[in-house]
N, C-alpha and C positions, 0 to 999 in steps of 0.2 A: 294851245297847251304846249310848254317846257317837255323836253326831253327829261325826263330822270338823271340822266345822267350829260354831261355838255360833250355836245360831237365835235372831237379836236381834229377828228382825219379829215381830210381832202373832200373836197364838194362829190360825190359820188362816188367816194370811194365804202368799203365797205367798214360799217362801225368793230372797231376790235378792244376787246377787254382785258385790260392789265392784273395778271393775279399776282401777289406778293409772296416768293419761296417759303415754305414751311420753315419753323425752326425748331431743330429736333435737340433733344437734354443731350448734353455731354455723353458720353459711352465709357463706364468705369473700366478698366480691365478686370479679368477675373484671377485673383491671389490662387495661383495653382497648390502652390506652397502650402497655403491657411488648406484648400480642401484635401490635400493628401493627409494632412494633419489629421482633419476632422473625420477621415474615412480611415485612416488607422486605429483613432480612439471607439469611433462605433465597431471597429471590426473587434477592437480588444473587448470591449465592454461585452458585445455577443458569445465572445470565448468565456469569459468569467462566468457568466450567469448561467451558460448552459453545463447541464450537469453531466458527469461522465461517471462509467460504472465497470469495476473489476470486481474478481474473482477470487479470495484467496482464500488458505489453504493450512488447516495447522497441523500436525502430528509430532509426537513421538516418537522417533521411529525404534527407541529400544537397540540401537548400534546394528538394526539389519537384521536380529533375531526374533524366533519367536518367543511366547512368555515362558519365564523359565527354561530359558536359552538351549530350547530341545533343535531348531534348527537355523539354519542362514537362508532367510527368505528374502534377501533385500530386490533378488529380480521380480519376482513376483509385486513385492513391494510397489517398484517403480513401475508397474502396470497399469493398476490400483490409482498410483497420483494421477498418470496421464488420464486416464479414464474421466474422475472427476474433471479434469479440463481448467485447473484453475489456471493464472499468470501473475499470482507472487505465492511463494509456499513458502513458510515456516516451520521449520524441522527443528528438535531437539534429540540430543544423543546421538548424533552423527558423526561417525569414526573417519579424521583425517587420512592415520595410518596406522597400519599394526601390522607387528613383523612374523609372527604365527598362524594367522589363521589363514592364509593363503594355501598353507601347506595342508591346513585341515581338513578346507572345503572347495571342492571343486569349482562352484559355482561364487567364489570369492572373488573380485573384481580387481583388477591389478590397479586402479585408478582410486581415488578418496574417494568416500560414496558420495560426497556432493557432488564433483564431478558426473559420478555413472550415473546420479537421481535426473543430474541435470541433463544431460545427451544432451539432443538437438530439439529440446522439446523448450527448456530454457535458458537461452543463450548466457544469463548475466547469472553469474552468482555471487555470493559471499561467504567466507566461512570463518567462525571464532571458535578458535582451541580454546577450551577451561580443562579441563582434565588430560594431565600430563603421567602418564606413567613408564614403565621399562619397556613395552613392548610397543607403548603406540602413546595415541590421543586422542579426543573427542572433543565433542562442541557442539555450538547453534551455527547453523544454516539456513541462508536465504537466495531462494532461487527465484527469477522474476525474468517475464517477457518485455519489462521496459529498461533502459540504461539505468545500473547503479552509478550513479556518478559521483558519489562518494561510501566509506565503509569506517568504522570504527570498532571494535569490540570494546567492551566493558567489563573489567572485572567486579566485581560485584562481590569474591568470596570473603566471608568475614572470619572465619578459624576453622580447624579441626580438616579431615581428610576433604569435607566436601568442597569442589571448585566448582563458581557458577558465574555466568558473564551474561552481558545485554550487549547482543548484537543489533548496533544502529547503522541501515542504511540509507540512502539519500536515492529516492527514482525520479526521475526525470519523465513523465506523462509527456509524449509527444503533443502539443497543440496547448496547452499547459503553459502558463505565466510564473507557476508555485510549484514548487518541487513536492512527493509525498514522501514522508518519512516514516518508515515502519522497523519497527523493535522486536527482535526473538528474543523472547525470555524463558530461562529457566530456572527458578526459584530455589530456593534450600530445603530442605526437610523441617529444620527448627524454623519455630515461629518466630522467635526472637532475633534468627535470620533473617526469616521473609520481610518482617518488619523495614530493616532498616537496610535492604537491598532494594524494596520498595519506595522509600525512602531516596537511595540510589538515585530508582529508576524518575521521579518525580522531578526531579535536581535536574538530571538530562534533557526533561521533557523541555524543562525552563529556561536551563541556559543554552541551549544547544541546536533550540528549534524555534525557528518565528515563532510568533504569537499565533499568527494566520492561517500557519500551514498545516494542513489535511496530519493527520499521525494516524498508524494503525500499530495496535501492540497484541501480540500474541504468543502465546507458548502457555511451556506447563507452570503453572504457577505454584502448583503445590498448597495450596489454600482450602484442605479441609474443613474449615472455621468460617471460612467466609468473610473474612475480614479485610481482603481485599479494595473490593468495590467503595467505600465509605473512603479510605485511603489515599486513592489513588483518584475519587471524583475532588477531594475536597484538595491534595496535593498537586494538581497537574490539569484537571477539568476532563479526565477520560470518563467514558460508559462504556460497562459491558456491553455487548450487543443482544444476549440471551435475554441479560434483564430486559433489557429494554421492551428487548418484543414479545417477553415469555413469563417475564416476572421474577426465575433465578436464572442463576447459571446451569451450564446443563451437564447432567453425568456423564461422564469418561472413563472413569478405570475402578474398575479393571474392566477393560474392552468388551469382554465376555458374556457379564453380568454388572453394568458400569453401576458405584455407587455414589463413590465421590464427586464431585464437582471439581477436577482440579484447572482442567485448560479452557483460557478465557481467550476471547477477542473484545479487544479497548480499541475505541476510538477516539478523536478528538475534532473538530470543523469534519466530521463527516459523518455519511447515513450509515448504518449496517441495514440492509434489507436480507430477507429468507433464511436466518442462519440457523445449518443444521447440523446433527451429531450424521453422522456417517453412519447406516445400518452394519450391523454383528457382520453380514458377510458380502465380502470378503473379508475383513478389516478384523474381525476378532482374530486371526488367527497371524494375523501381519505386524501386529504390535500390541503392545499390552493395554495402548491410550487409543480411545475410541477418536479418530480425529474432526476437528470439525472445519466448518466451510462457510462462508459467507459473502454477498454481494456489498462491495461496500460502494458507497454514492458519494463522487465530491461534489 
């Protein structure tokens, strides 16, 4: 019988078998480039979707007095805010300067009350003068624990003594691709005011603000009628937050015995979760507008 295979070695030497080297696929290199690429876009895409949630904050504050301006409570006041704990507040009737009433009340703060509201509790603020008179000024203010990194006021006043402005600023959300933009407002007394400062405020929302971007709008609105809501979803695409969760807006003033419905929180690309009117005490006796509070969700 044949060997299987033909014996080429040497008369007694030992049979040895020939293996043929493996051939291994080419070796791509790996595009470091392309995955830093692809690991920045999952990292953004991660930020986007996950949601993030602040706390703000609206009042009245009545220039720091109580109703029917029997005292200057504004330290008490600024107690009261920290307490609730929010990190954007919304104030309206907040006194830049006045040149008498230092002399009248002890407990009168040598600094703008934005300023003293703000301490060291919110680094950033802003503030718009509307009401100009001989001895001083007042306006809307916006204090917040994230960078303003932009500010604008708005006049907004249409005739006759009353002066009223939409303070717009620009926060910067740390981890944040989209800037949030939120509005203090303080509305007119006349309807035929409100109307077409609301109007105003809609204009703003449109030219002035991405499409995209988160807006929160809050202050006194002055809208006993109610005619807000309908205005401002069909001119700009804001919701009250009240409605939303509660069905109307909720009463404010008079702080004491609230009946009216005057101060709203609007949003726009965001959630309002928990919003509440602030219980009578301490707060009834701190400003005349019951304030309110809500979690908002981007």
């Amino acid at each position: 019988m044949q060997p299987p295979f033909p014996d080429s070695s040497p008369r007694g030497a030992p049979a040895t078998l020939t293996v043929a080297p493996a051939v291994r696929p080419p070796v791509t290199p790996i595009d470091m480039t392309a995955v830093e690429t692809d690991t920045q876009v999952a990292l953004a895409a991660v930020s986007a979707e996950s949601s993030f949630s602040f706390k703000v904050l609206t009042v009245n504050i009545h220039k720091g007095f109580t109703f029917f301006n029997r005292k200057f409570i504004l330290p008490e006041l600024r107690e009261a805010v920290r307490a609730v704990g929010p990190d954007v507040v919304f104030l309206q009737e907040v006194t830049g300067n006045h040149l008498k009433y230092p002399d009248k009340f002890d407990n009168y703060p040598d600094t703008p009350h934005y300023e003293f509201l703000a301490d060291t509790i919110w680094p950033q603020f802003a503030y718009g003068r509307n009401a100009v008179y001989n001895n001083g000024h007042h306006g809307n203010a916006v204090l917040s624990k994230f960078p303003i990194v932009r500010s604008e006021n708005h006049d907004v006043s249409i005739s006759g003594p009353e002066r009223r402005g939409l303070l717009h600023c620009e926060l910067h959300i740390p981890g944040r691709s989209v800037n949030v933009h939120v509005i203090c407002v303080h509305l007119g007394l006349i309807e035929e005011h409100r109307t077409q400062q609301m109007d105003m405020l809609c204009k703003l929302v449109h030219t002035d603000i991405p499409a995209h971007a988160p807006v929160v709008v809050a202050g006194d609105f002055n809208d006993w009628r109610h005619r807000a809501h309908a205005q401002l979803e069909r001119g700009a695409g804001l919701y009250e937050i009240f409605v939303q969760a509660q069905g109307q807006a909720a009463r404010t003033f008079p702080a004491r015995l609230p009946v009216l419905r005057l101060d709203r929180i609007y949003v726009r690309n965001a959630i309002g979760h928990a919003p509440v009117v602030l219980p009578s005490r301490p707060w009834s006796h701190l400003s005349d507008h019951a304030p309110l509070a809500a979690e908002i969700e981007l």
